[in-house]
C-alpha positions as CSV (number, residue, x, y, z in Angstrom):
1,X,0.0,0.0,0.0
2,X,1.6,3.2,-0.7
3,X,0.8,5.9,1.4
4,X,1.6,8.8,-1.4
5,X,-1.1,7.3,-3.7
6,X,-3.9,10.2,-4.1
7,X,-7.5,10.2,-2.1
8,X,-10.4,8.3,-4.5
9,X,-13.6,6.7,-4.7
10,X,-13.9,3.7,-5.0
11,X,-17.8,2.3,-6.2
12,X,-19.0,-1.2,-6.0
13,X,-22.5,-3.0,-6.4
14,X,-23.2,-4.9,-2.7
15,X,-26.6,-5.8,-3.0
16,X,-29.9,-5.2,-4.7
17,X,-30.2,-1.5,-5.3
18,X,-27.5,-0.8,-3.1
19,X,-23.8,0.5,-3.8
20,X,-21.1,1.4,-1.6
21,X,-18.8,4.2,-2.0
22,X,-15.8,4.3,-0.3
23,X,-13.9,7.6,-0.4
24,X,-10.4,6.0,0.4
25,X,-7.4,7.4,1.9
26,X,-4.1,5.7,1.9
27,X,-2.6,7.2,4.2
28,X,-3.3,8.6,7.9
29,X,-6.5,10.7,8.2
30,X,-7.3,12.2,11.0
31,X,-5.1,12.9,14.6
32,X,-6.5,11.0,16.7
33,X,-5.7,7.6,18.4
34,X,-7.9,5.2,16.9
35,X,-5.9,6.1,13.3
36,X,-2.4,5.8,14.6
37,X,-1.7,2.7,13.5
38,X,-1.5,5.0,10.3
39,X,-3.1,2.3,7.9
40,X,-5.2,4.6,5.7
41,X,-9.0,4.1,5.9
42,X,-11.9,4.2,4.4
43,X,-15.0,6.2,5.1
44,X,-18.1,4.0,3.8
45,X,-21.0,5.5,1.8
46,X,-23.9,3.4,0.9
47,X,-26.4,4.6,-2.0
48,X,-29.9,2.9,-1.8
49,X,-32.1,3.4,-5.2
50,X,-35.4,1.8,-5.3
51,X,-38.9,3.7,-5.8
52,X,-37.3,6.4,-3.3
53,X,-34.1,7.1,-2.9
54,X,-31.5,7.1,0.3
55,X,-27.9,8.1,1.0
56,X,-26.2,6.4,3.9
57,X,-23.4,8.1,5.8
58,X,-21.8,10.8,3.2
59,X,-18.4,11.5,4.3
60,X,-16.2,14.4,6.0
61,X,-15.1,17.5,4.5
62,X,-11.6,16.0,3.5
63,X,-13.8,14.2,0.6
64,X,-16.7,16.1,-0.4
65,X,-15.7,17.2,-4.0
66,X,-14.0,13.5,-5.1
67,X,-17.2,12.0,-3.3
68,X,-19.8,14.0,-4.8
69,X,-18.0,14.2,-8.4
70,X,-18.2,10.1,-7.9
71,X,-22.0,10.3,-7.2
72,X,-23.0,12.3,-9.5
73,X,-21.2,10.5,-12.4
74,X,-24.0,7.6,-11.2
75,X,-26.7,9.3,-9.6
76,X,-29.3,12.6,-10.4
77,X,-28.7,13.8,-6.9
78,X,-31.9,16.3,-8.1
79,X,-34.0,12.8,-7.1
80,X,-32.3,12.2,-3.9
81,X,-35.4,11.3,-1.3
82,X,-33.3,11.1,2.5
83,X,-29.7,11.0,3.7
84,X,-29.3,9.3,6.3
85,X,-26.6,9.8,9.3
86,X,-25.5,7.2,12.1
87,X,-24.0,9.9,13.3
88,X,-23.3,14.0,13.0
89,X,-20.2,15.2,13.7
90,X,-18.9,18.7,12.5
91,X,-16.3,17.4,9.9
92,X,-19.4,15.9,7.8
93,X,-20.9,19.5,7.7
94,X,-19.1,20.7,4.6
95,X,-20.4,18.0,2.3
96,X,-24.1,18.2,3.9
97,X,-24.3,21.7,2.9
98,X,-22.7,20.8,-0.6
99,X,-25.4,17.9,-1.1
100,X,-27.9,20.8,0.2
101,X,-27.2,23.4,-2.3
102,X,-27.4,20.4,-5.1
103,X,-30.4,18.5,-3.7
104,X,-32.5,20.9,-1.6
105,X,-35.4,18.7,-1.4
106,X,-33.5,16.1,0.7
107,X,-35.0,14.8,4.0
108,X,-32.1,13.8,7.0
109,X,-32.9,10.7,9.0
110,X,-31.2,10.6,12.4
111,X,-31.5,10.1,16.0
112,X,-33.3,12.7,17.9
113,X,-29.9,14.1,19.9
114,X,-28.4,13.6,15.6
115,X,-31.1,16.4,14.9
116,X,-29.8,18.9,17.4
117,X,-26.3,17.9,16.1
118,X,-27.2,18.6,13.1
119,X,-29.0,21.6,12.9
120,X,-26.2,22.8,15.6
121,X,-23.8,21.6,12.6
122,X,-25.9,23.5,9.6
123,X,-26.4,26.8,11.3
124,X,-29.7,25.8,10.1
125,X,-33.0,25.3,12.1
126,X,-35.2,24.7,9.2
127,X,-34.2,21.6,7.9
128,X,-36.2,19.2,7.1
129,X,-35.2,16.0,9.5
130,X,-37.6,12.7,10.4
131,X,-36.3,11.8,13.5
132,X,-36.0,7.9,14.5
133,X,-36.2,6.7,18.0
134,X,-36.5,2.8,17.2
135,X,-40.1,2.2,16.4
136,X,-40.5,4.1,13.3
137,X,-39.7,2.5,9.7
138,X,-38.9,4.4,5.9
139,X,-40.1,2.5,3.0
140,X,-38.0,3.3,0.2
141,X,-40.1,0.3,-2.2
142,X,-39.5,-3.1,-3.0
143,X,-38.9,-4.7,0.2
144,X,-36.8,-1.6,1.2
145,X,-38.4,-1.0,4.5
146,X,-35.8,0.5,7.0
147,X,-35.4,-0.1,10.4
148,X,-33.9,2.0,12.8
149,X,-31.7,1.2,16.0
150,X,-30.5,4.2,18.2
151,X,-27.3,3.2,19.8
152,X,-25.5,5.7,21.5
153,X,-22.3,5.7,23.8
154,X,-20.7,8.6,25.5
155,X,-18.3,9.6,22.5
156,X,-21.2,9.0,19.6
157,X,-24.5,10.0,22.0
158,X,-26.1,10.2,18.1
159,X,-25.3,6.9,16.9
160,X,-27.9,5.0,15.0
161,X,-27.8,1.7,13.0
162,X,-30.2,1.0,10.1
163,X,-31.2,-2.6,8.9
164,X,-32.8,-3.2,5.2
165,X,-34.5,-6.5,5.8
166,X,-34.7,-6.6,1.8
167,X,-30.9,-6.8,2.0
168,X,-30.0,-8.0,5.4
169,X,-27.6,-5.5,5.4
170,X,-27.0,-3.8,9.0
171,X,-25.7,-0.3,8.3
172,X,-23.1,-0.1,11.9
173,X,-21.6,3.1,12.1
174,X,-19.2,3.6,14.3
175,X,-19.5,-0.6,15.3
176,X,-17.2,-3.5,13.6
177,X,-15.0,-1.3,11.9
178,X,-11.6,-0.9,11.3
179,X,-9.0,2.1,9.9
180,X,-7.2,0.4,7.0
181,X,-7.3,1.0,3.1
182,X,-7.1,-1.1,0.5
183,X,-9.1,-2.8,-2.5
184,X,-10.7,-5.3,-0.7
185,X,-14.3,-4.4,-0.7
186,X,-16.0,-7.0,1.3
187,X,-13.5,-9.6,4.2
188,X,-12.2,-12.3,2.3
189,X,-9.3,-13.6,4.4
190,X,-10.9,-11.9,7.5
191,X,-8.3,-13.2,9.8
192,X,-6.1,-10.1,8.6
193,X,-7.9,-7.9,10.1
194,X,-7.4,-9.0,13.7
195,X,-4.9,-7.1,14.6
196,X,-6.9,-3.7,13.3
197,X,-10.1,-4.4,14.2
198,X,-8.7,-5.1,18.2
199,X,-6.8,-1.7,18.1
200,X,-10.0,0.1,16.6
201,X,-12.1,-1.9,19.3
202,X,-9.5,-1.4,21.9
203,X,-9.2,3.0,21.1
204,X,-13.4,3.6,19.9
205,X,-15.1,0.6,21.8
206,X,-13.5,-0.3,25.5
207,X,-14.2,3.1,27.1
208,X,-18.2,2.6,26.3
209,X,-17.9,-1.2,27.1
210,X,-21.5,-1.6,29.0
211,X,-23.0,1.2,26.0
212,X,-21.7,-1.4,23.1
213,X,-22.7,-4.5,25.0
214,X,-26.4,-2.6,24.9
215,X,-26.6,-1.7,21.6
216,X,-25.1,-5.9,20.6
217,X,-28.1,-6.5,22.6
218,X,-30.2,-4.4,20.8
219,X,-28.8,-6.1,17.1
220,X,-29.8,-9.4,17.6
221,X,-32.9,-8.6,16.7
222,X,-31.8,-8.2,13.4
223,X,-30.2,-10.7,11.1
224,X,-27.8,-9.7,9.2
225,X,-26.0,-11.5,6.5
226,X,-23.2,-8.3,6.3
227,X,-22.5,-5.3,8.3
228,X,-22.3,-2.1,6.2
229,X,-19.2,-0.5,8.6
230,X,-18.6,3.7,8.7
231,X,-14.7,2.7,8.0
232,X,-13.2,-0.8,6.2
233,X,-14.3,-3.8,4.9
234,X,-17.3,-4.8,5.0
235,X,-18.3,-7.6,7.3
236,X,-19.3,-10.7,5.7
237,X,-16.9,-13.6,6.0
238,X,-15.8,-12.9,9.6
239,X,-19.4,-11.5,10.7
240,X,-19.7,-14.2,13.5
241,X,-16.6,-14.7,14.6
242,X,-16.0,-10.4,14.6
243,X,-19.2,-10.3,16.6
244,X,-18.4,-13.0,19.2
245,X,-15.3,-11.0,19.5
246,X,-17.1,-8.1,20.7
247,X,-18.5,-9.9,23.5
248,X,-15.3,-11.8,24.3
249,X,-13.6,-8.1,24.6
250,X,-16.7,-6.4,26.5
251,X,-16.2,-9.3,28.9
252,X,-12.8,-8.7,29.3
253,X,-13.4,-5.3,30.4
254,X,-16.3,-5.9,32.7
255,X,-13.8,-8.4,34.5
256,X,-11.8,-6.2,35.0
257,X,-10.8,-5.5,38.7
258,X,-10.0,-1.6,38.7
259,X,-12.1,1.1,36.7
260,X,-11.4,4.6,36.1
261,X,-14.3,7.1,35.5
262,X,-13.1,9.2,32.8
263,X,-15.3,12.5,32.8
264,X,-15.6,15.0,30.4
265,X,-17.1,17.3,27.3
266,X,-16.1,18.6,24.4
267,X,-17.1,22.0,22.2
268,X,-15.1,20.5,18.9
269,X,-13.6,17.2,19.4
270,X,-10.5,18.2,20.6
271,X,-10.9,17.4,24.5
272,X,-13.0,14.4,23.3
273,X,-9.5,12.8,21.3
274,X,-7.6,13.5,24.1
275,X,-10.1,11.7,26.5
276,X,-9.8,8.6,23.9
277,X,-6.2,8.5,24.1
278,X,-6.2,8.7,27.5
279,X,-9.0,5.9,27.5
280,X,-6.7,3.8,25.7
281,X,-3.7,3.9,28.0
282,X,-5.8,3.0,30.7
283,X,-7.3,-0.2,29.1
284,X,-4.2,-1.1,27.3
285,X,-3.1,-1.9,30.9
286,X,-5.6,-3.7,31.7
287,X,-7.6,-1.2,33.9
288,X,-11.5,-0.7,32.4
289,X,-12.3,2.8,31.7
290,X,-16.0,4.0,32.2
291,X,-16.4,7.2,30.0
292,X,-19.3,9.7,30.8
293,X,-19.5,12.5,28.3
294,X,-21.3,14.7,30.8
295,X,-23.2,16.3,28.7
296,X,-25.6,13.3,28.1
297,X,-25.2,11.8,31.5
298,X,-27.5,12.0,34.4
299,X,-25.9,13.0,38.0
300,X,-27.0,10.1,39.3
301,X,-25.6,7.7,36.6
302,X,-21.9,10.1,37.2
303,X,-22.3,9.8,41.1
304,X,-22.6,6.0,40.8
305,X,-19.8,5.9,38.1
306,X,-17.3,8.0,40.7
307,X,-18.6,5.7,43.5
308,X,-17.5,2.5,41.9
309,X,-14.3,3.9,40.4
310,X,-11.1,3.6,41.6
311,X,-10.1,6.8,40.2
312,X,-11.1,9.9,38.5
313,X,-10.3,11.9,35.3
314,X,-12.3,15.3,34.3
315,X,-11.4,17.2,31.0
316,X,-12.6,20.0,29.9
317,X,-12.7,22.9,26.8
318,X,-12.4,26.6,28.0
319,X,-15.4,28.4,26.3
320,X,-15.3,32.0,27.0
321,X,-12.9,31.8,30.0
322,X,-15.2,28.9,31.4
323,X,-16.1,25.7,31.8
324,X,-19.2,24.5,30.2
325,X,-22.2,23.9,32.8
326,X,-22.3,20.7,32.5
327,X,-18.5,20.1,33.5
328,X,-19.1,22.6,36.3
329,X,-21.6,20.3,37.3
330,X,-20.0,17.3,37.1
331,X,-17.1,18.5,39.0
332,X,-19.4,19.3,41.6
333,X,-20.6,15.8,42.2
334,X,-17.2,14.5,41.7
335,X,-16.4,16.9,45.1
336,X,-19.3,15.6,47.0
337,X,-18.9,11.8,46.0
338,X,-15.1,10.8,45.6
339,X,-13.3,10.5,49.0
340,X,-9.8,11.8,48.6
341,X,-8.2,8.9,48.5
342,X,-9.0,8.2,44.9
343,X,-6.4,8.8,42.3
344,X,-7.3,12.0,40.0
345,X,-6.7,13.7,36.9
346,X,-7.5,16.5,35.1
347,X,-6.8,17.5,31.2
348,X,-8.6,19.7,28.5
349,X,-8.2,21.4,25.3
350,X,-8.5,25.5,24.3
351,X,-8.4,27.7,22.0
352,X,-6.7,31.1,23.9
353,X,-6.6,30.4,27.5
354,X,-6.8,27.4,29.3
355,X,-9.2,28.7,32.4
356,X,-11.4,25.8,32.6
357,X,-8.5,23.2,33.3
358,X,-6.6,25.6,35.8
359,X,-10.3,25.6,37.4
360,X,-10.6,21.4,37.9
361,X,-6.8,21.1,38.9
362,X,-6.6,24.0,41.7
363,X,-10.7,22.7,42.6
364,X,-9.0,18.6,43.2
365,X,-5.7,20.1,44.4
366,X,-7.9,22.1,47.0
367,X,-9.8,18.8,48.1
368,X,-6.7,17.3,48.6
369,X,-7.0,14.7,45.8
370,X,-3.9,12.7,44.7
371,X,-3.0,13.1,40.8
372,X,-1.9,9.8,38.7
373,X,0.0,12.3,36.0
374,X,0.9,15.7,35.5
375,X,-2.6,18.0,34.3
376,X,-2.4,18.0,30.4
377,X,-3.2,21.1,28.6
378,X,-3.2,21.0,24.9
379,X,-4.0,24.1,22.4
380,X,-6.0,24.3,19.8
381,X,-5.5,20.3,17.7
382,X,-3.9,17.7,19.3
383,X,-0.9,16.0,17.1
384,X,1.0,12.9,17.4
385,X,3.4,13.4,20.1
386,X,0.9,14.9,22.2
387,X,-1.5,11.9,21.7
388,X,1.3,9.8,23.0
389,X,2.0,11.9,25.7
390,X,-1.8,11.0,26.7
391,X,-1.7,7.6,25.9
392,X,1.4,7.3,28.4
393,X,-0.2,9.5,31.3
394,X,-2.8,6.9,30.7
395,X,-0.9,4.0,31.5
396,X,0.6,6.1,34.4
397,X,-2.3,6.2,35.8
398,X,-3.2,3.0,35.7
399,X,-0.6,1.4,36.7
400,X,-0.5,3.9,39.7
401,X,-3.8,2.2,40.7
402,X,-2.7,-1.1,40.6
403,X,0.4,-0.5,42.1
404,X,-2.0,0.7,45.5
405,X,-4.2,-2.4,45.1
406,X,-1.1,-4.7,45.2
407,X,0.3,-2.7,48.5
408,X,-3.3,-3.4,49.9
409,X,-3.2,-7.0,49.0
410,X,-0.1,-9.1,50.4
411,X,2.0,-10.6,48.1
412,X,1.9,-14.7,48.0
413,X,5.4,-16.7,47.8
414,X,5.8,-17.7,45.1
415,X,5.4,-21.5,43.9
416,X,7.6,-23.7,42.7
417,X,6.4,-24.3,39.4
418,X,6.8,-20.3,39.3
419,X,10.3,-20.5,40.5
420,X,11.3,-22.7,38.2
421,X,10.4,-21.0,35.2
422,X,11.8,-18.1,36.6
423,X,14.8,-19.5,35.8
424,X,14.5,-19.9,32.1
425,X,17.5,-18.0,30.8
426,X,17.2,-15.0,28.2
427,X,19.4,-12.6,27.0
428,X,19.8,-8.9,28.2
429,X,17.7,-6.6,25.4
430,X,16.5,-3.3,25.2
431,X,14.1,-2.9,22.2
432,X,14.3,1.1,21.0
433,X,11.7,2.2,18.4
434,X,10.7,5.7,16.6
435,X,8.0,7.0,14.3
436,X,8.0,10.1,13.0
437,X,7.7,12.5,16.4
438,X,7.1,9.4,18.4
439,X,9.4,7.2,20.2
440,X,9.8,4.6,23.0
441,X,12.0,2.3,24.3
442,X,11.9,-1.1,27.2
443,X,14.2,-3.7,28.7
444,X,13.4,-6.7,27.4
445,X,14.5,-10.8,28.2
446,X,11.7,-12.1,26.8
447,X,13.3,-12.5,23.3
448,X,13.5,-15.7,21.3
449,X,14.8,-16.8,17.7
450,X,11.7,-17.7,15.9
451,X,13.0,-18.8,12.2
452,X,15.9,-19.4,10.1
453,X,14.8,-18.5,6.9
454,X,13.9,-15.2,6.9
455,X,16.0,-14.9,10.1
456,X,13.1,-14.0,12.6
457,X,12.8,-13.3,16.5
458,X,9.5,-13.6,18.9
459,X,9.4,-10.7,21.6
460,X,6.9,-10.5,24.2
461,X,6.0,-6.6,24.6
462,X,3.5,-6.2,28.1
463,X,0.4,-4.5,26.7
464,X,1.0,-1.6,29.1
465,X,4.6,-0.9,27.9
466,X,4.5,2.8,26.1
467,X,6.4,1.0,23.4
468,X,3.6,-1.8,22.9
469,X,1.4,1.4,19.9
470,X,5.4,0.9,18.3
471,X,5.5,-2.9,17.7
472,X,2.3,-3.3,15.4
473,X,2.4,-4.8,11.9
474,X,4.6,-3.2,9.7
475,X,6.4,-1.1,12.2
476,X,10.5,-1.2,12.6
477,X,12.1,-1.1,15.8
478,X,16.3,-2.2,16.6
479,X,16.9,-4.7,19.3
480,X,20.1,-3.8,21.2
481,X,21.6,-6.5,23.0
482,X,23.7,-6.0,25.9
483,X,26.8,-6.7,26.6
484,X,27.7,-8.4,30.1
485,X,29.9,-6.0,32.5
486,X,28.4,-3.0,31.3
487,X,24.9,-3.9,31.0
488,X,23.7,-2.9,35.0
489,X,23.9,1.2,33.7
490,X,21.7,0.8,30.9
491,X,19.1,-1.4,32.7
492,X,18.7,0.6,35.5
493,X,18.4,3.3,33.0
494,X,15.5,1.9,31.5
495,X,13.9,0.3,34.0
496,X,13.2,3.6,35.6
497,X,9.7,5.4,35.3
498,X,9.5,8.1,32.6
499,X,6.6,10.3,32.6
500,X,4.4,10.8,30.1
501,X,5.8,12.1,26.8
502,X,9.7,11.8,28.1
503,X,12.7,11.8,26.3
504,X,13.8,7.7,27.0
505,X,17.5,8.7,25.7
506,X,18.6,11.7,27.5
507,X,22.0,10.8,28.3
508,X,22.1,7.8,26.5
509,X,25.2,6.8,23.8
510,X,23.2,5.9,20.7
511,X,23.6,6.7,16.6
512,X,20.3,6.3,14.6
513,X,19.7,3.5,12.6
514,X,18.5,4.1,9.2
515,X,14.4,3.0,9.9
516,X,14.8,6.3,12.8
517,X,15.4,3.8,15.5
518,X,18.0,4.5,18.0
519,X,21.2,1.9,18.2
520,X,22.7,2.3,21.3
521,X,26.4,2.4,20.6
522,X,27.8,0.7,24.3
523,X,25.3,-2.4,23.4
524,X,27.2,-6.1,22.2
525,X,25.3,-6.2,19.4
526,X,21.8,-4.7,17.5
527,X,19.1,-5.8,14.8
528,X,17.1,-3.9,12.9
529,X,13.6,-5.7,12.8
530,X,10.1,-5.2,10.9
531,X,7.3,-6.6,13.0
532,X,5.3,-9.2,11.0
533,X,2.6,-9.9,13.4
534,X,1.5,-10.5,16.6
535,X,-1.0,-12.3,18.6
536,X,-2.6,-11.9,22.1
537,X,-1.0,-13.6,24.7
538,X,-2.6,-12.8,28.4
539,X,-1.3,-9.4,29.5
540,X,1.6,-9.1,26.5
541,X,1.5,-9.1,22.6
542,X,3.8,-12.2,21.5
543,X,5.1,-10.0,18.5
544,X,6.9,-11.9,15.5
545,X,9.9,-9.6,13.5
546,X,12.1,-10.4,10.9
547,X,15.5,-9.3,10.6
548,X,16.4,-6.7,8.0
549,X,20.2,-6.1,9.3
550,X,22.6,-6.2,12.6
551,X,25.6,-5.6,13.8
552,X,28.3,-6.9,16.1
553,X,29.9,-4.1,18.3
554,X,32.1,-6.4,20.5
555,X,33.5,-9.1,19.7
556,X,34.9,-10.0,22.5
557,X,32.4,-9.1,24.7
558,X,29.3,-11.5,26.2
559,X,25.4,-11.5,26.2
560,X,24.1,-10.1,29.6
561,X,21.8,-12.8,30.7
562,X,18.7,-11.9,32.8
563,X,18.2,-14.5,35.9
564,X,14.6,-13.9,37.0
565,X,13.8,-14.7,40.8
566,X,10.3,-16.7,39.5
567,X,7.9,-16.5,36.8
568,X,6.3,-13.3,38.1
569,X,9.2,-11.3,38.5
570,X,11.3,-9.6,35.7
């Protein structure tokens, strides 16, 4: 896939009287977390024609003219009957307005909190909208009877599904999507999607686990031979296995021992990405996020959310030197509820001054709350390196929790099964990786050969390492191997705690190898690896690489060799 090829549309038959168009883009979109794996996507129009007439989902501003140039080609958008939106976000306002100023007579179908979105979105009160709660149909002709599902979660309060029962296609939004582009139209093969759809689960889905397992709930009553996704391949080879994936993954958050109420609201999406990046740190290590977009939550359902919580995070947007009321308000019954021994945070984005976060740190600070990282202020867009910064403080966080449980809870001896495979013997690493702004490093001993032929390594990367977003499919990283006698400086080096966003090779020896990735210069020897895949294994990614190039620095020197104390010990 090369990532220089130019934005298109592509346009395929599905079904009877349906198309898809999928305005494509090879390489990354948007920043925000859920796209970092920097794969492309796709964002998935569907075009319904039977005795009346229905756009599904028309896509943001970055592809109004190619997408409406494409339609047109195929379609009198001067007959256009309804367009209908799982969702409204700003970004898709652009090419409403352009379909508008084409197609006046359209009709928008959406959710009733999708109206105030939209006409919020329009600057436009007059718009004509038929608003579907769940009980109401559209009958487009010929067995094209459309059935609506409102499914909303804290980040999407909109969303809404549609089901043509002439088609059994479920139109999922948001749901059983993945961020990657390529030709594939439909999941032949689905297995390769795996790895994306997880991530996209793991960034969009986790931190509304209980909202998703509702609206799966909700689905069943409709069966669906494919699901028509806002972003990838469509679902239709893998569609059971992806959806008893869902649950397996909803599970795995609701089992989840710690939970962190993550509180907050957002004026344009940018407080709302950093509250997803965040999200994802947390979950990534294995703590379950409950997220409450205040502005759609009742007190009572925020008060039992703090309650249950281990600890707390409130962001915020400054909107005329303010916080928004309902922010002011949930602060309030954070204050009332959260005894101060709960771990806090506080983070939000702003335009010219950054009053409303000042306001939540000094009010916590005051109360004498504990904070799990430093506050994060970001103006104006978030970019890479400040999505990793939140992604880490995350993790910080959530590791900060678990570290208190496990002070709380004794420590058992451990066995001897665990002692003796504490004593399996592996070689002193530390894996160093860097793309673009972005990069991370860890010690590692978990580090085996995997293959001769291409020469190939396995490396087991703890899902809460900051590294871990580094080591997906496709990425490069170098694994330095050190060198016995001088190995103790750099391990305690990198064994230490960073914070969030810090510079892992201050004061460190190292050249750049030619993917970006450091080499550090006092190690025995290096490899320069491109990670192949990767599969689940408990709480680490098994990942596979192959080995592009290496070095030996010494040769007289020996491999540091790590002897671990028992199998839950590093």
């Amino acid at each position: 896939m090369s990532k220089n090829k130019p934005r298109d549309v592509q346009v395929f038959p599905i079904a009877t009287d349906t198309r898809i168009l999928r305005s494509r883009s090879w390489s990354r979109l948007r920043f925000e977390i859920e796209y970092a794996l920097a794969k492309g996507t796709t964002a998935n129009s569907y075009l319904i024609e039977s005795e009346k007439s229905a756009i599904i989902d028309p896509p943001g501003e970055t592809f109004t003219q190619i997408y409406l140039e494409a339609l047109q080609k195929r379609f009198h958008l001067e007959d256009l009957d309804y367009v209908i939106l799982g969702h409204v976000n700003p970004n898709r306002a652009a090419t409403l307005k352009a379909l508008l100023e084409i197609a006046p007579q359209i009709t928008f179908v959406c959710s009733n909190p999708g109206a105030r979105n939209l006409r919020a979105a329009l600057e436009n009160p007059d718009l004509q909208i038929l608003v579907m709660r769940g009980e109401e149909t559209l009958d487009l002709g010929n067995g094209h009877n459309l059935q609506f599902i409102p499914t909303p979660n804290p980040r999407y309060a909109d969303q809404l599904c549609t089901y043509d029962p002439q088609t059994e296609i479920l139109y999922t939004d948001k749901l059983f999507g993945a961020h990657v582009c390529g030709d594939q139209v439909f999941d032949e093969g689905w297995e390769v999607y795996n790895e994306d759809r997880r991530y996209y689960f793991d960034c969009l889905m986790a931190p509304h686990a209980r909202q998703v397992e509702t609206a799966l709930d909700k689905l069943v009553d409709f069966p669906a031979r494919m699901y028509g996704t806002g972003h990838g391949p469509l679902v239709r080879y893998g569609l059971i296995d992806l959806t008893k994936a869902y649950r397996e993954w909803i599970q795995q958050q609701a089992s989840a021992d710690l939970t962190v109420a993550l509180i907050y609201a957002s004026a344009y999406g940018n407080t709302a990405t950093l509250a997803q990046a965040i999200a994802r740190g947390i979950t990534k290590a294995g703590v379950a996020v409950e997220s409450i977009n205040c502005e759609f939550t009742e007190p009572e359902e925020i008060r039992a959310a703090v309650e249950k919580a281990g600890g707390f995070i409130i962001g915020s947007p400054t909107l005329g030197g303010h916080a928004p009321t309902p922010v002011q308000t949930a602060l309030g019954i954070v204050l009332s509820t959260a005894t101060n021994n709960k771990l806090a945070g506080a983070f939000g984005s702003f335009g010219w001054s950054g009053e409303a976060v000042d306001l939540i740190e000094s009010k916590l600070k005051d109360a004498g709350y504990r904070f799990g990282f430093d506050t994060i202020r970001v103006k104006f867009k978030p970019d890479d390196a400040t999505l990793q910064l939140c992604e880490e403080a995350g993790t910080d966080f959530a590791q900060a929790l678990k570290k208190a449980k496990k002070v709380r809870s004794p420590r058992q001896p451990a066995t001897n099964v665990e002692q003796a495979v504490g004593r399996i013997v592996g070689s002193l690493c530390v894996l160093t990786a860097k793309e673009g702004d972005r990069s991370s490093a860890m010690l590692a001993s978990w580090v085996s050969q995997a293959s001769f032929s291409p020469p190939g390594l396995t490396i087991a990367v703890a899902k809460d390492r900051a590294v871990e977003t580094l080591t997906h499919t496709g990425n490069k990283f170098v694994l330095n191997i050190l060198k016995e006698g001088n190995h103790l400086g750099l391990m305690k080096h990198f064994l230490k705690p960073f914070g969030p966003g810090q510079d892992r090779f201050t004061d460190v020896a190292a050249e750049e190898a030619e993917s970006g990735s450091p080499i550090l210069t006092d190690a025995l020897a290096y490899l320069e690896c491109s990670v192949q895949n990767r599969m689940e294994s408990g709480d680490h990614w098994l990942v596979y690489a192959t080995v592009e190039s290496g070095k030996l620095l010494d040769t007289d020197g020996v491999t540091a060799v790590h002897h671990r104390k028992s199998a839950t010990h590093y």
